[in-house]
PyMOL Python script that loads the backbone (N, CA, C, O; Angstrom):
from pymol import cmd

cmd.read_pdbstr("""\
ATOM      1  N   UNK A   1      97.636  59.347  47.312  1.00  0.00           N
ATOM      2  CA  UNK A   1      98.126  60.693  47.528  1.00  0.00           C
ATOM      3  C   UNK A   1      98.555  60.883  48.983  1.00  0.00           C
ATOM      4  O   UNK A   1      99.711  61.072  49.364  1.00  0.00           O
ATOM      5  N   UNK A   2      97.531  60.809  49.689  1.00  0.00           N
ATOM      6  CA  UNK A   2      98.041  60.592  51.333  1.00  0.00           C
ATOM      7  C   UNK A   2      98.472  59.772  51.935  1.00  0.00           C
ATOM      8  O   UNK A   2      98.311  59.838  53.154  1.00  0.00           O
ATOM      9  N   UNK A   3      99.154  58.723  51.410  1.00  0.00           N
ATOM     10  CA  UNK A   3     100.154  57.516  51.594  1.00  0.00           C
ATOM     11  C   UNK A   3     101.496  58.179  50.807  1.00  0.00           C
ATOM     12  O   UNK A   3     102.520  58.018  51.470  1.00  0.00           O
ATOM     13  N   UNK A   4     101.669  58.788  49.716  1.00  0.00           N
ATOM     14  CA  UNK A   4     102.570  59.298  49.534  1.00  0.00           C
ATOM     15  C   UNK A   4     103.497  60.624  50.325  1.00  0.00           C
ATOM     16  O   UNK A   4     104.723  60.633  50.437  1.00  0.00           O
ATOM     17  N   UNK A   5     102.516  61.737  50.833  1.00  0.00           N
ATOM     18  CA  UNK A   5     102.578  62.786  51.492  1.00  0.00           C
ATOM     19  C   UNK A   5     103.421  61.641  53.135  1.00  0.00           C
ATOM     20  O   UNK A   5     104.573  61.685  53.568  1.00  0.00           O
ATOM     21  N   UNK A   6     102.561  61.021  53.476  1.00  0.00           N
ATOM     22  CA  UNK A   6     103.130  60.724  54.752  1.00  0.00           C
ATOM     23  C   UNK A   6     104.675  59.902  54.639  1.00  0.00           C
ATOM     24  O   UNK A   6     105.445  59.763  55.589  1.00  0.00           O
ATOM     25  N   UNK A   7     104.860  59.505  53.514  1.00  0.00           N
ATOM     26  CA  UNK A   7     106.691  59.082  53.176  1.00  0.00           C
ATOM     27  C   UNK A   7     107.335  60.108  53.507  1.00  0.00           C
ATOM     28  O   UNK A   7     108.120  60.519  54.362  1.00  0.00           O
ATOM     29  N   UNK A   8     106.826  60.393  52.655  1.00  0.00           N
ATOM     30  CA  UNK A   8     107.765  62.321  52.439  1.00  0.00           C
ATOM     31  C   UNK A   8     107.626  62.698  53.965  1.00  0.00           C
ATOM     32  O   UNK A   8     108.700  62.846  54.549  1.00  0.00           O
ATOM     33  N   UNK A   9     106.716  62.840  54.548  1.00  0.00           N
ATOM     34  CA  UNK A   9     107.292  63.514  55.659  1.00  0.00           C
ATOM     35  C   UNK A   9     107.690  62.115  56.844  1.00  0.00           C
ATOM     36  O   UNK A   9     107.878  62.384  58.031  1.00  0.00           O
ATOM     37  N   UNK A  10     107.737  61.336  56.571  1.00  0.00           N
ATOM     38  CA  UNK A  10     108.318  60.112  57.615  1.00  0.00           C
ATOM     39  C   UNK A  10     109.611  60.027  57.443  1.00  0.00           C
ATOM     40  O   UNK A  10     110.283  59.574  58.370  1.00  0.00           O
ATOM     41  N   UNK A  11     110.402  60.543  55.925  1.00  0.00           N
ATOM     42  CA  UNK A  11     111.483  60.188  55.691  1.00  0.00           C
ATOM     43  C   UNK A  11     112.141  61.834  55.948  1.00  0.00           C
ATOM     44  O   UNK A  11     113.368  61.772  56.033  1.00  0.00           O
ATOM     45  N   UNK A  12     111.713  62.966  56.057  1.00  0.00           N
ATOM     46  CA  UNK A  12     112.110  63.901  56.085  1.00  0.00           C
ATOM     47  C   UNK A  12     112.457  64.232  57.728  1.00  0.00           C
ATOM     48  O   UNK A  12     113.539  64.564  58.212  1.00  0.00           O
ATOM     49  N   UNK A  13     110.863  63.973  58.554  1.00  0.00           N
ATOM     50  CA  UNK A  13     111.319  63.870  59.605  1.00  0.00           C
ATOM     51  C   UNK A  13     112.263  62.593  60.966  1.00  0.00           C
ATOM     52  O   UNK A  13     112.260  62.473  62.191  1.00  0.00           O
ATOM     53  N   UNK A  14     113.093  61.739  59.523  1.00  0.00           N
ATOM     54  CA  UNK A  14     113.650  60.796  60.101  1.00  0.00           C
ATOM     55  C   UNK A  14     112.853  59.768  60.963  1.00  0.00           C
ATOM     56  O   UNK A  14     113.385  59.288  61.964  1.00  0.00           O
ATOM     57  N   UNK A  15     112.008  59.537  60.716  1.00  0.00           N
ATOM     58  CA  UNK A  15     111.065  58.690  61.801  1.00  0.00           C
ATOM     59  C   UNK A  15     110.723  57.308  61.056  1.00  0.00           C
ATOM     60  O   UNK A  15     110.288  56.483  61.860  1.00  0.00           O
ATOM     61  N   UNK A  16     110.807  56.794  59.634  1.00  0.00           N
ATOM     62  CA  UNK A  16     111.136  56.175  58.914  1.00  0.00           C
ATOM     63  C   UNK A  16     112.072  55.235  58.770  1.00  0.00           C
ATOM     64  O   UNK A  16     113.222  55.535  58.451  1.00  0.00           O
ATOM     65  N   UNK A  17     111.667  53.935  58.999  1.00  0.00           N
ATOM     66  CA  UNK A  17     112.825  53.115  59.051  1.00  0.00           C
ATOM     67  C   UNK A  17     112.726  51.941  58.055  1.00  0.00           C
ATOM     68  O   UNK A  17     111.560  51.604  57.850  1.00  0.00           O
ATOM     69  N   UNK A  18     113.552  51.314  57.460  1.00  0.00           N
ATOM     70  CA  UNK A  18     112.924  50.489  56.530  1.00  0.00           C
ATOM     71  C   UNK A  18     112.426  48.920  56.804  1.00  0.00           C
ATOM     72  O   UNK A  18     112.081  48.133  55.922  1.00  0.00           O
ATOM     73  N   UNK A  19     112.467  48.673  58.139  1.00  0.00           N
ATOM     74  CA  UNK A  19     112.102  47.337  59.131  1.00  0.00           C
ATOM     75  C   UNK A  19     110.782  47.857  58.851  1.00  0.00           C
ATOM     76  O   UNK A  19     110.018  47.323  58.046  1.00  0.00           O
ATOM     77  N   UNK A  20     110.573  48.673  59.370  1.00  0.00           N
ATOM     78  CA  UNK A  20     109.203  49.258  60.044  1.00  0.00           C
ATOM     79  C   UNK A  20     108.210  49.381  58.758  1.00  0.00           C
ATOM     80  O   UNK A  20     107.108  48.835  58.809  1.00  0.00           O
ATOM     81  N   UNK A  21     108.626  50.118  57.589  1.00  0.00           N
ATOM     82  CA  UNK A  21     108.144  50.357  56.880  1.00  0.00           C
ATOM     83  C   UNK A  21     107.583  48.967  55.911  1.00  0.00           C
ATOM     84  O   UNK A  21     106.482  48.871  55.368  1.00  0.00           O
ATOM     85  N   UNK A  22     108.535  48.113  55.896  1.00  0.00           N
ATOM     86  CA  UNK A  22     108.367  46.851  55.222  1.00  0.00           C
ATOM     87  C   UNK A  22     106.902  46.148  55.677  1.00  0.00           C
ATOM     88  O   UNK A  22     105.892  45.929  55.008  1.00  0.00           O
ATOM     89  N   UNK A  23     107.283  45.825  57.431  1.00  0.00           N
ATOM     90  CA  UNK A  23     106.113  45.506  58.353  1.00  0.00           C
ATOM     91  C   UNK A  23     104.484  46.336  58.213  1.00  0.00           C
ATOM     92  O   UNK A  23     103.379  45.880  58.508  1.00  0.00           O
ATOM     93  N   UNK A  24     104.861  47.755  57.629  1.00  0.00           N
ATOM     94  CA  UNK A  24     103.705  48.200  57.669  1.00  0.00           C
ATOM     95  C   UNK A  24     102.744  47.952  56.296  1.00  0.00           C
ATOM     96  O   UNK A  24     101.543  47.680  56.282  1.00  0.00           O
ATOM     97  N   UNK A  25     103.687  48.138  55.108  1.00  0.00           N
ATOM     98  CA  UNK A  25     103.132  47.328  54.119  1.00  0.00           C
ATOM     99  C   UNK A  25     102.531  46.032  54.271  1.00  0.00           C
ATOM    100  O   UNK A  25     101.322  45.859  54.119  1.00  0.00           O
ATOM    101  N   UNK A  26     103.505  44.925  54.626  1.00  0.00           N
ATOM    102  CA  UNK A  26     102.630  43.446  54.945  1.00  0.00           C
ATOM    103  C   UNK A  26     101.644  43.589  54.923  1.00  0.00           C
ATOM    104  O   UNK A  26     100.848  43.229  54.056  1.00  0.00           O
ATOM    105  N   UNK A  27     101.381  44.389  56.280  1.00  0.00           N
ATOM    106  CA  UNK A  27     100.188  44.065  57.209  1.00  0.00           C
ATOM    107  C   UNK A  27      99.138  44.999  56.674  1.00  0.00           C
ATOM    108  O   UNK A  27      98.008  44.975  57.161  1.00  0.00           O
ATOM    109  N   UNK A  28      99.544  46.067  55.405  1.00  0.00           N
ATOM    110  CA  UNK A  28      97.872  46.552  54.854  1.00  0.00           C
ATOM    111  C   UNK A  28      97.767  45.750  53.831  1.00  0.00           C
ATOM    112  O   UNK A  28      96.644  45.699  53.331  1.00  0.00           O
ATOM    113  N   UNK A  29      98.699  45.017  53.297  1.00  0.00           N
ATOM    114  CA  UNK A  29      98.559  43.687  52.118  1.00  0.00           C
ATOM    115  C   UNK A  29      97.643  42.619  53.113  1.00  0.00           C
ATOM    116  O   UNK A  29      96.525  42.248  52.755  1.00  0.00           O
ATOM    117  N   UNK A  30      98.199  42.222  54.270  1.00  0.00           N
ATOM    118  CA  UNK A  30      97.681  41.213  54.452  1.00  0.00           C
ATOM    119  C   UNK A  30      95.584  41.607  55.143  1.00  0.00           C
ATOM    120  O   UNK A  30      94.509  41.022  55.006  1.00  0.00           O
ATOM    121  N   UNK A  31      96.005  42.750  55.768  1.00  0.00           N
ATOM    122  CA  UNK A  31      94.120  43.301  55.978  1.00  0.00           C
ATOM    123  C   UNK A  31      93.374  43.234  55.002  1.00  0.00           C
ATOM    124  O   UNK A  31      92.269  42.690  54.986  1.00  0.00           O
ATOM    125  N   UNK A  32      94.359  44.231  53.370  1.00  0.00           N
ATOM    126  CA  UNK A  32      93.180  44.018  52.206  1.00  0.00           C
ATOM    127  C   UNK A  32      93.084  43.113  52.128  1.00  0.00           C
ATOM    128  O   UNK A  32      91.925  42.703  52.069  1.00  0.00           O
ATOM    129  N   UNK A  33      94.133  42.176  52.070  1.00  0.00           N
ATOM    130  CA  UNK A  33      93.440  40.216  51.216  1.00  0.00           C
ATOM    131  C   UNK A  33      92.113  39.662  52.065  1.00  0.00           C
ATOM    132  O   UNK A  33      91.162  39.082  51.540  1.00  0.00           O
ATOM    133  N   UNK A  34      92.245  39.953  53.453  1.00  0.00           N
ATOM    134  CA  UNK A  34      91.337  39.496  54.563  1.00  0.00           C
ATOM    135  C   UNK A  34      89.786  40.660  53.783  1.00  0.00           C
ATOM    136  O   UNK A  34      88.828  40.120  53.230  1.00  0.00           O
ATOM    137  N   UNK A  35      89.850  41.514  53.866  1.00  0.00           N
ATOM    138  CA  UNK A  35      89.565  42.113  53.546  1.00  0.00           C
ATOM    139  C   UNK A  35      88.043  41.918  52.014  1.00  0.00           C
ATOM    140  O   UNK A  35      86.818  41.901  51.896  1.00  0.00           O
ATOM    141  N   UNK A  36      89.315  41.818  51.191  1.00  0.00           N
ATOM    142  CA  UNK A  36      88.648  41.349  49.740  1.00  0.00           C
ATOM    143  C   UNK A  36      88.062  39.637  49.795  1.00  0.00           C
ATOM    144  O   UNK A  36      87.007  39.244  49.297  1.00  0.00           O
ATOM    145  N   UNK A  37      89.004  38.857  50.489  1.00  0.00           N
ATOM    146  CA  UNK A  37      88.705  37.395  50.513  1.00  0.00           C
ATOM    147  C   UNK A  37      86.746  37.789  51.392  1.00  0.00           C
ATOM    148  O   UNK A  37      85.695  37.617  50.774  1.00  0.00           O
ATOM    149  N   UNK A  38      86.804  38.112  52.313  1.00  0.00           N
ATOM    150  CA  UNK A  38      85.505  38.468  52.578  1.00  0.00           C
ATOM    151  C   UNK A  38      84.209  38.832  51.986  1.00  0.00           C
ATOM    152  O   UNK A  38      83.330  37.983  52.129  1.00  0.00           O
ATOM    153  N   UNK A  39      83.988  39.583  51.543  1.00  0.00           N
ATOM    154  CA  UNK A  39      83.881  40.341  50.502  1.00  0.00           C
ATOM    155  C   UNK A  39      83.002  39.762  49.604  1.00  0.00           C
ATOM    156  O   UNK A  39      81.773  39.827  49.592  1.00  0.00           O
ATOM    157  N   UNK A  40      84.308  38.770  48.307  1.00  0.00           N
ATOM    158  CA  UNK A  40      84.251  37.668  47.614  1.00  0.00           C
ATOM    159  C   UNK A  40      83.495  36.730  48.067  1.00  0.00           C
ATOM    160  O   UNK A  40      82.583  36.362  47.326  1.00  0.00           O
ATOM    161  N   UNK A  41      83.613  36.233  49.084  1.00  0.00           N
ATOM    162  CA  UNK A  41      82.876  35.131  49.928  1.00  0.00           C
ATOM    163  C   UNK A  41      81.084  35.166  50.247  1.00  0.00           C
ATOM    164  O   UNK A  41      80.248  34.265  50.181  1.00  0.00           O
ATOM    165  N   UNK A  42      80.981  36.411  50.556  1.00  0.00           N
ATOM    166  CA  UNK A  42      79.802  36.737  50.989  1.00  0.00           C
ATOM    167  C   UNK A  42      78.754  37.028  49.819  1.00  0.00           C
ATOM    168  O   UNK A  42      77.538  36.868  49.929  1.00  0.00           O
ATOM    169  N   UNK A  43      79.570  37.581  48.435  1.00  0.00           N
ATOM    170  CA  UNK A  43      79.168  37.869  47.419  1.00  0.00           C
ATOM    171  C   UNK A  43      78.814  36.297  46.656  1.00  0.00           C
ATOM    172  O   UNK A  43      77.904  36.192  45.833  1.00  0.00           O
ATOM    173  N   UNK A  44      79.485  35.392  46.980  1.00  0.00           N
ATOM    174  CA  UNK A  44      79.155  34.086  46.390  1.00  0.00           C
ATOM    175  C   UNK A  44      78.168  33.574  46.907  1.00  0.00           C
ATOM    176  O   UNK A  44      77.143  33.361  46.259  1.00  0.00           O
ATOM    177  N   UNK A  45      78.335  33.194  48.555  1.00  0.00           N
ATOM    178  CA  UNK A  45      76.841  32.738  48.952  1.00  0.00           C
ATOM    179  C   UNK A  45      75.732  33.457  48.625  1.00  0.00           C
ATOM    180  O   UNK A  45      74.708  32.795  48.461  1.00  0.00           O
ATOM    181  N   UNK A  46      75.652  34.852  48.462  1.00  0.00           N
ATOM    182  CA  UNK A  46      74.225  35.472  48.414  1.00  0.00           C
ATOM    183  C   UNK A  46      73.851  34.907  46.613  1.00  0.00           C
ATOM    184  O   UNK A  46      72.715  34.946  46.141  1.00  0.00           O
ATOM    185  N   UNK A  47      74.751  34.547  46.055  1.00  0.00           N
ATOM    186  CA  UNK A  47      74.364  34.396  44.189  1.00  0.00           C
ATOM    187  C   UNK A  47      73.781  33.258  44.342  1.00  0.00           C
ATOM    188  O   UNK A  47      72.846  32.850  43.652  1.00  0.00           O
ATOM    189  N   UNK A  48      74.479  32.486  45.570  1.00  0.00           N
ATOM    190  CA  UNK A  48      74.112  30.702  45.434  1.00  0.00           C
ATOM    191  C   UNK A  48      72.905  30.737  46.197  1.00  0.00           C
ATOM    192  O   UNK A  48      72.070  29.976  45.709  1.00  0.00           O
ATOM    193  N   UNK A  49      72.446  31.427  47.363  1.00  0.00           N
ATOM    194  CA  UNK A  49      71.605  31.724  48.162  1.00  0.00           C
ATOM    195  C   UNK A  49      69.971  31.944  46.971  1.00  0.00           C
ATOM    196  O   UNK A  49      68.824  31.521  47.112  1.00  0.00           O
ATOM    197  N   UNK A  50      70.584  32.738  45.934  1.00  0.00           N
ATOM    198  CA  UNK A  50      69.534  33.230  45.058  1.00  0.00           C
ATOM    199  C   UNK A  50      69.507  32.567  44.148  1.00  0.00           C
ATOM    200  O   UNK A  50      68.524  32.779  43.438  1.00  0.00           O
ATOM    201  N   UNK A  51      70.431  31.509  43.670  1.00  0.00           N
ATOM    202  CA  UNK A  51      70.085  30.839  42.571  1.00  0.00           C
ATOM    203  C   UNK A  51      69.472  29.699  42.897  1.00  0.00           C
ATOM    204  O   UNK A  51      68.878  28.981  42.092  1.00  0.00           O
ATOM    205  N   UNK A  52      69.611  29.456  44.278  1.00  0.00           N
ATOM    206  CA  UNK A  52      68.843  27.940  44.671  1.00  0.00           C
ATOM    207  C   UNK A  52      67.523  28.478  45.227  1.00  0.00           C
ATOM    208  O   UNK A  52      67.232  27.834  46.235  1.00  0.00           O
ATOM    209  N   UNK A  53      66.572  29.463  44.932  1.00  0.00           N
ATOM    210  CA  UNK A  53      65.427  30.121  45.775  1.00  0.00           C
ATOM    211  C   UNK A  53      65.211  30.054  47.018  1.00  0.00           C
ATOM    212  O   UNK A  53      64.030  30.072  47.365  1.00  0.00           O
ATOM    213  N   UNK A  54      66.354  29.950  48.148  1.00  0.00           N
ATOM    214  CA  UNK A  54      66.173  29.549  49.579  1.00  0.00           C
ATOM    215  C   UNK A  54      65.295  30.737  49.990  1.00  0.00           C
ATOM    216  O   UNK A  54      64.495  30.482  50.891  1.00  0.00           O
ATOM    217  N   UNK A  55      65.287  32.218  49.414  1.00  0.00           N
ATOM    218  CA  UNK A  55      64.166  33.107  50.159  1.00  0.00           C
ATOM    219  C   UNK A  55      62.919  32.765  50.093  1.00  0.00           C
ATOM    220  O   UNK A  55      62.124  33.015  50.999  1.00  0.00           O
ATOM    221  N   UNK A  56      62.585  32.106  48.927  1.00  0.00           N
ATOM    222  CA  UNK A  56      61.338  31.532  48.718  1.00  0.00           C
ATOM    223  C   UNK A  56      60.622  30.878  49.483  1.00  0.00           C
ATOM    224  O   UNK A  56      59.516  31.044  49.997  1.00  0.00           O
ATOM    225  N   UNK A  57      62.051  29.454  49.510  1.00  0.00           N
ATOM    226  CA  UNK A  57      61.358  28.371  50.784  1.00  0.00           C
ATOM    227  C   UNK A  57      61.258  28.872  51.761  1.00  0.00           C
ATOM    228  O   UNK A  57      60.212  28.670  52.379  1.00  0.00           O
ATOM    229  N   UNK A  58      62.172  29.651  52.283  1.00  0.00           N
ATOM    230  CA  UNK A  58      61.770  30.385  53.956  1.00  0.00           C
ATOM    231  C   UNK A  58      60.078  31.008  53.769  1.00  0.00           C
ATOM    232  O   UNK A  58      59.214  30.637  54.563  1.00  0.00           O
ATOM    233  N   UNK A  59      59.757  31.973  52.639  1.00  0.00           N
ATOM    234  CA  UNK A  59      59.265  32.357  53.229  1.00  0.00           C
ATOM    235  C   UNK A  59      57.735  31.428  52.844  1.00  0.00           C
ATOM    236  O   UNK A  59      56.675  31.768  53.370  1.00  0.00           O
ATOM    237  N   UNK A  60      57.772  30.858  52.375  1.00  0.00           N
ATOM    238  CA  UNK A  60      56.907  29.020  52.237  1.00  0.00           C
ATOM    239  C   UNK A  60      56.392  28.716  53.790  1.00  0.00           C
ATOM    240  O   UNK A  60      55.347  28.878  54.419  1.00  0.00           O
ATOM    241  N   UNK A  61      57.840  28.135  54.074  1.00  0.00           N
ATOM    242  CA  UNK A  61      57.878  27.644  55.351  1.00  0.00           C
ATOM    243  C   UNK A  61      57.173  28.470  56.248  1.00  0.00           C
ATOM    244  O   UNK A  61      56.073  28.063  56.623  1.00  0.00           O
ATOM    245  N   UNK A  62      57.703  29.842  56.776  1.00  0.00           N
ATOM    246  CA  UNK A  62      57.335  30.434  57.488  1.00  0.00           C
ATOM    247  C   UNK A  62      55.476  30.954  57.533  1.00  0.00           C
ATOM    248  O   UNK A  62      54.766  31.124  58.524  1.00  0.00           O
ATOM    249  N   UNK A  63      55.108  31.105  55.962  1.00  0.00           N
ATOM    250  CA  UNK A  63      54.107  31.152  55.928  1.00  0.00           C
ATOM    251  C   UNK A  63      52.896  29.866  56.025  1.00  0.00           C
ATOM    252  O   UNK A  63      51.685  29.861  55.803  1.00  0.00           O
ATOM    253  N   UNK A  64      53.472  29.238  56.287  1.00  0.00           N
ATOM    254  CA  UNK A  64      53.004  27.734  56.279  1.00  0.00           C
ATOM    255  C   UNK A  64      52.859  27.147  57.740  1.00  0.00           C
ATOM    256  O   UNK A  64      52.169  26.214  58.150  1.00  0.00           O
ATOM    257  N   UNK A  65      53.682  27.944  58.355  1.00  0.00           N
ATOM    258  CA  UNK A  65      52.954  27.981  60.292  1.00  0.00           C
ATOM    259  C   UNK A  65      52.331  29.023  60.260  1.00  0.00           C
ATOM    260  O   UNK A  65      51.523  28.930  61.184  1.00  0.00           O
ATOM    261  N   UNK A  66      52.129  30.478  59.500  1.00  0.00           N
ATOM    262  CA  UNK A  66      51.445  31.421  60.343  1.00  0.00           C
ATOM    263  C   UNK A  66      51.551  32.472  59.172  1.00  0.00           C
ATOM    264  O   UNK A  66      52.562  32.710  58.510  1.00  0.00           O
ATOM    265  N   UNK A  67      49.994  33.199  59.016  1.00  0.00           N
ATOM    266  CA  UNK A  67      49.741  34.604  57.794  1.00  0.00           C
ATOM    267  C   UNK A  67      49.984  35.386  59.077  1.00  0.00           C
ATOM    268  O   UNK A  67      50.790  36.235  58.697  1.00  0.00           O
ATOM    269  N   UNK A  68      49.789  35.580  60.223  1.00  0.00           N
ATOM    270  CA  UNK A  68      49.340  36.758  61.065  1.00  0.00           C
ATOM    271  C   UNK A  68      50.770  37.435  61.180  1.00  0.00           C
ATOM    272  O   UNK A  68      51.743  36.793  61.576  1.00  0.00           O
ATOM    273  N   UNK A  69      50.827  38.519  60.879  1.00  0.00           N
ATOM    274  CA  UNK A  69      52.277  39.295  60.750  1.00  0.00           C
ATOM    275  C   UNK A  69      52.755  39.416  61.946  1.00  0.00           C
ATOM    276  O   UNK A  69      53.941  39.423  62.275  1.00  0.00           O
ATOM    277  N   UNK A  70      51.338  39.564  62.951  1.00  0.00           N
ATOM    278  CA  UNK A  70      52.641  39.573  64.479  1.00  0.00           C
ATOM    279  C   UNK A  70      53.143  38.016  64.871  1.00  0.00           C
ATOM    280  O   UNK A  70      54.144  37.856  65.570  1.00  0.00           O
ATOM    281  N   UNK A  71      52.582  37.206  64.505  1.00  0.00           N
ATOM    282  CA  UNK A  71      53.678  35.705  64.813  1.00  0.00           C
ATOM    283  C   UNK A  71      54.717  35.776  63.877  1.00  0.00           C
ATOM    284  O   UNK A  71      55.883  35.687  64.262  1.00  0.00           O
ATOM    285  N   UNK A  72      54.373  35.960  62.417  1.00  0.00           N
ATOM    286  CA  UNK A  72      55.606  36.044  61.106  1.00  0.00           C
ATOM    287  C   UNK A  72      56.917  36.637  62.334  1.00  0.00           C
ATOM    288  O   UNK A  72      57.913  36.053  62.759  1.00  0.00           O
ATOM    289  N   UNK A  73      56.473  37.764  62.569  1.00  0.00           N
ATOM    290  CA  UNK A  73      57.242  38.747  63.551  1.00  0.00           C
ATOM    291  C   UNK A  73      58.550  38.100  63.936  1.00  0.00           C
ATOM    292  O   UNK A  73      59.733  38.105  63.596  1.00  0.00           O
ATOM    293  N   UNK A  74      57.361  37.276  65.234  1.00  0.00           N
ATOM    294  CA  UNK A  74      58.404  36.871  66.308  1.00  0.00           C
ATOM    295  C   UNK A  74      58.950  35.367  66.290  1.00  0.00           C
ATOM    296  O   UNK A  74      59.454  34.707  67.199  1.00  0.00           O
ATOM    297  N   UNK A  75      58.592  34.931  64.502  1.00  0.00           N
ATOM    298  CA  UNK A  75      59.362  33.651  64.413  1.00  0.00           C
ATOM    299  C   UNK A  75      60.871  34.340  63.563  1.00  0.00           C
ATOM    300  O   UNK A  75      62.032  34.059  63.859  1.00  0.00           O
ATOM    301  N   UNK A  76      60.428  35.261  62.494  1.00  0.00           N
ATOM    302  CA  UNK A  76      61.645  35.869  62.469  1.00  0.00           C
ATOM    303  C   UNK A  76      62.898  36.274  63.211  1.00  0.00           C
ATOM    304  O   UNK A  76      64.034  36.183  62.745  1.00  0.00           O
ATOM    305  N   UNK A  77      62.600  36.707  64.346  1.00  0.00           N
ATOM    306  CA  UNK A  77      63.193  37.793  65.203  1.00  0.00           C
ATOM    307  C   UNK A  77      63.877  36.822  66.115  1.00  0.00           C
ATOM    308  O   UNK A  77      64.909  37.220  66.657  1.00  0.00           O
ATOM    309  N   UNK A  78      63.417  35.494  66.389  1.00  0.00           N
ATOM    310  CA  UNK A  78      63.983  34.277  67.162  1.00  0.00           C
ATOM    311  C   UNK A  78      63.174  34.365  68.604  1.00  0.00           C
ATOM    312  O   UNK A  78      63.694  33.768  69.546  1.00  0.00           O
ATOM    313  N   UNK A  79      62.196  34.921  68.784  1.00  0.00           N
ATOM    314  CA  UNK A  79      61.510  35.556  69.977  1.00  0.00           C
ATOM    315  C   UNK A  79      61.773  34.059  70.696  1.00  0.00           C
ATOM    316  O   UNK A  79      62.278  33.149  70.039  1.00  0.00           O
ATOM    317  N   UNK A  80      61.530  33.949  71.576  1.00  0.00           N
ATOM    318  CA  UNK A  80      61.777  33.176  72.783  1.00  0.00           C
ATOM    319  C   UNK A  80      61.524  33.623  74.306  1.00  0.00           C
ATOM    320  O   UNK A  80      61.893  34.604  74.952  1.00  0.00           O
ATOM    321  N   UNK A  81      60.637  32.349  74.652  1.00  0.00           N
ATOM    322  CA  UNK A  81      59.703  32.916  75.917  1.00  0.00           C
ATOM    323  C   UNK A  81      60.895  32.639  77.568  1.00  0.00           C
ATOM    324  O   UNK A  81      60.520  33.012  78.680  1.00  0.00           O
ATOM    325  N   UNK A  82      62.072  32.045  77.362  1.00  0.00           N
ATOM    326  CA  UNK A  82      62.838  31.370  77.982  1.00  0.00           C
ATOM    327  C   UNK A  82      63.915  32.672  78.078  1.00  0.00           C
ATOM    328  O   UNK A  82      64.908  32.545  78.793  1.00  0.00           O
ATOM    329  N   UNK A  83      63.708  33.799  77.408  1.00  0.00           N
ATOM    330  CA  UNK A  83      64.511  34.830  77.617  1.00  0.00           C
ATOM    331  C   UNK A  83      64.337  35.572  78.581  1.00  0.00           C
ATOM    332  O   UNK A  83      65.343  36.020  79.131  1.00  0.00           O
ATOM    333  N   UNK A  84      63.160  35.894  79.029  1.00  0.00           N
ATOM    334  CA  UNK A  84      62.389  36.645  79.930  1.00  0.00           C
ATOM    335  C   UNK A  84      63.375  36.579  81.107  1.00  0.00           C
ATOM    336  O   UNK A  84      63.102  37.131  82.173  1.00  0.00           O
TER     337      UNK A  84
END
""", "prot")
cmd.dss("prot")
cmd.show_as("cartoon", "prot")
cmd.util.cbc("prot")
cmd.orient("prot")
């Protein structure tokens, strides 16, 4: 609706050109694809992420150096004493 409204007045108030207009299409074709390809992508690893139980093993692993929630903490978090 408000992609239509703004023709109408781009072409009314002459400011509309059809170089321009071509270019502006592309480039919201080419953002959505970037866009959706993303998206798609992220949606696949998290299925594969969950179908292979990697939350599991992490949290195996992690519990397997340490129950005490404040170390769990700061192995999560990437704590590092070299930051200081």
């Amino acid at each position: 609706m408000l992609v239509g409204y703004v023709m109408v007045l781009s072409f009314f108030y002459r400011t509309a050109q059809p170089r321009r207009l071509y270019r502006a299409v592309v480039d919201a074709g080419h953002i959505s694809g970037m866009t959706l390809f993303m998206a798609s992508t992220s949606s696949f690893l998290g299925f594969m992420l969950a179908r292979d139980l990697v939350p599991h093993h992490v949290v195996d692993f992690i519990t397997g150096i340490s129950t005490d929630k404040t170390v769990v903490i700061f192995i999560v978090s990437g704590y590092s004493s070299s930051w200081a």
